[in-house]
C-alpha positions as CSV (number, residue, x, y, z in Angstrom):
1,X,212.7,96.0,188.4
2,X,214.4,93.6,186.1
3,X,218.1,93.7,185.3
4,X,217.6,94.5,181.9
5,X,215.9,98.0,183.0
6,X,218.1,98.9,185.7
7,X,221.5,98.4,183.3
8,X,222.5,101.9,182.2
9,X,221.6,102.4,178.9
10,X,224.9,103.2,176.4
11,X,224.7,105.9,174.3
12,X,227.4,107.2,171.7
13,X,226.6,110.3,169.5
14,X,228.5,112.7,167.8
15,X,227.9,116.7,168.6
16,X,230.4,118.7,166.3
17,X,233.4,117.7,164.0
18,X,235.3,120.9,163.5
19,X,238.8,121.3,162.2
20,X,240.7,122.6,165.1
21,X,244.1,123.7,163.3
22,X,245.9,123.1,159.8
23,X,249.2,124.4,158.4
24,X,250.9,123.8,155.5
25,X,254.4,124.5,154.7
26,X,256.4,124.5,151.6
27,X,260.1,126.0,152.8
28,X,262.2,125.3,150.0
29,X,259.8,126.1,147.2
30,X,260.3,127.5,144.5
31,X,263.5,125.3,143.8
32,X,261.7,122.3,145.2
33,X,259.4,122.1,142.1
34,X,262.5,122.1,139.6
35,X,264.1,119.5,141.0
36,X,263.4,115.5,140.0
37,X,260.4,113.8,142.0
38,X,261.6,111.0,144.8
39,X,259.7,111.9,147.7
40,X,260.0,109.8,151.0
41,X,257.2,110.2,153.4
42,X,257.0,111.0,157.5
43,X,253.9,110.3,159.0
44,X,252.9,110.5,162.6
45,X,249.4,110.1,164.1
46,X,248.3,111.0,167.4
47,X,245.3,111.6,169.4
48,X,244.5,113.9,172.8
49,X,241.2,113.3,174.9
50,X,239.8,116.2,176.7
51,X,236.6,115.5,178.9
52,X,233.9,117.6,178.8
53,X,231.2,118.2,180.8
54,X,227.6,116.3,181.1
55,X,229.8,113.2,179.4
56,X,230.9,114.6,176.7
57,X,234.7,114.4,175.0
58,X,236.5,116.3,172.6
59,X,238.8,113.7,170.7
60,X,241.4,115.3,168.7
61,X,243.4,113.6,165.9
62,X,246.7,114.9,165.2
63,X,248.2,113.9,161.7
64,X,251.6,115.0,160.6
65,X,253.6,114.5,157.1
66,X,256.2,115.8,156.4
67,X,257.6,115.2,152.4
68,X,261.2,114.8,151.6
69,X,263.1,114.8,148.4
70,X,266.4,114.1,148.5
71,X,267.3,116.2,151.4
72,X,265.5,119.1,151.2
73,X,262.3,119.4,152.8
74,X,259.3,119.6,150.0
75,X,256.4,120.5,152.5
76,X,255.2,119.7,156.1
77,X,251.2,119.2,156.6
78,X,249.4,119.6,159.6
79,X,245.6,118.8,160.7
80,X,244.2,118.4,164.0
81,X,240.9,117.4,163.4
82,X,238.2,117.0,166.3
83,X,234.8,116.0,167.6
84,X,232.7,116.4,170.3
85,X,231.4,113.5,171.5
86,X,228.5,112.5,173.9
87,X,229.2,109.4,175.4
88,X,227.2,107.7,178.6
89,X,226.7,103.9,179.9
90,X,229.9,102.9,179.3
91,X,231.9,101.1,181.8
92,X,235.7,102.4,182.4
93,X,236.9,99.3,179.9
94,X,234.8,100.3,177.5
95,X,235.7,103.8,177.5
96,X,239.5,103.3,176.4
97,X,238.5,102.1,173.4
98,X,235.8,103.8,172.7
99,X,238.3,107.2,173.0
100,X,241.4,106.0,171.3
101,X,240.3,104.2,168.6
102,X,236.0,104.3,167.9
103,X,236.1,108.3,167.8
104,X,239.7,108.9,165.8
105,X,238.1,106.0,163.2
106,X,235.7,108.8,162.8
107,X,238.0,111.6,162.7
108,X,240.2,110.2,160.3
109,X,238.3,110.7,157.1
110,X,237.8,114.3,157.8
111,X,241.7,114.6,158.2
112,X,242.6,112.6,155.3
113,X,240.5,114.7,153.1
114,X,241.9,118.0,154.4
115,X,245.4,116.8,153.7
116,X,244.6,116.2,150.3
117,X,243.3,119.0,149.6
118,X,246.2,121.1,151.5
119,X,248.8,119.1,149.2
120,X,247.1,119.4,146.0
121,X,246.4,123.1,146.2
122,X,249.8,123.5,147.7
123,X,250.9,122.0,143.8
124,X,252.1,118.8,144.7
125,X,251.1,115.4,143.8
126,X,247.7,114.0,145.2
127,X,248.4,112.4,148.8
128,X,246.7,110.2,149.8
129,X,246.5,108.0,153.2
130,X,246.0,104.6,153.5
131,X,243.3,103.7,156.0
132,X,244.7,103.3,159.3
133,X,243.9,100.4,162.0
134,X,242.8,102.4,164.8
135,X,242.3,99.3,166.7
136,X,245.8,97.3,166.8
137,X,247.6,101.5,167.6
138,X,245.1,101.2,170.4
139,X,246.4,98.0,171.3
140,X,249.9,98.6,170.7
141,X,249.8,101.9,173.3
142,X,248.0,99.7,176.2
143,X,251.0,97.1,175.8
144,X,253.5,100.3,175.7
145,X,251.1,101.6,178.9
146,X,252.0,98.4,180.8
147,X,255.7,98.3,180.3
148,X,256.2,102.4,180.7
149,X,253.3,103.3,183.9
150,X,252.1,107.1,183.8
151,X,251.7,107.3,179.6
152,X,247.9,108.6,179.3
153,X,247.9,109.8,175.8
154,X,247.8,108.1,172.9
155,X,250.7,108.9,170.1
């Protein structure tokens, strides 16, 4: 047997990609819609890794905004947005990234999209998220990981 055939054969696919939850909350409306337009944006990210079994994950992708103007709060949007992924032949190092930043690269599209939509029909502007470098937060929590030991998720 060579060592080409007895290497474990990698093999990434995607199962499901589901919307898990969404809210959408507009607390001071209808007096927010009367007043002049200067939002200022909140916007938090974070991801949760559940193992399955027969190596599969669910990877869910938590996005957050909440829209000020002024002081008032204008609305607060919500989507976790998942997957089920199948994922075998990778080796522990590989898996990290693979997790915290391969899958939610995939997830993120979905979420953006949902967002949108919430916002618009909600009667607000259009928002809409830049594309977000999965691989340098990835980076950034394994360097925040070192400093502070027991941090396993990724926000």
């Amino acid at each position: 047997m060579s060592e080409e055939n007895s290497a474990v054969e990698k093999q990434f696919s995607i199962q499901k990609i589901y919307t898990k939850d969404m809210s959408f909350e507009t607390p001071n409306s209808p007096q927010i819609f009367t007043e002049k337009w200067e939002p200022s944006v909140d916007f938090n990210l974070g991801t949760h890794v559940m193992p399955l079994e027969n190596s599969m994950f669910e990877i869910a992708l938590k996005v957050t905004i909440t829209v000020k103007n002024g002081e008032s709060t204008a609305y607060l949007v919500e989507v976790n947005q998942a997957g089920i992924f199948s994922l075998s032949g990778f080796s522990d190092a590989e898996m990290g990234p693979m997790v915290g930043s391969f899958c939610p690269n995939i997830l993120f599209p979905y979420a953006r999209e949902a967002i949108s939509d919430l916002v618009t029909k909600g009667g607000f502007p259009q928002m809409l998220l830049a594309p977000v470098n999965f691989d340098a937060l990835y980076s950034q929590h394994l360097q925040h990981a070192q400093q502070a030991p027991g941090s396993d998720s990724i926000n």
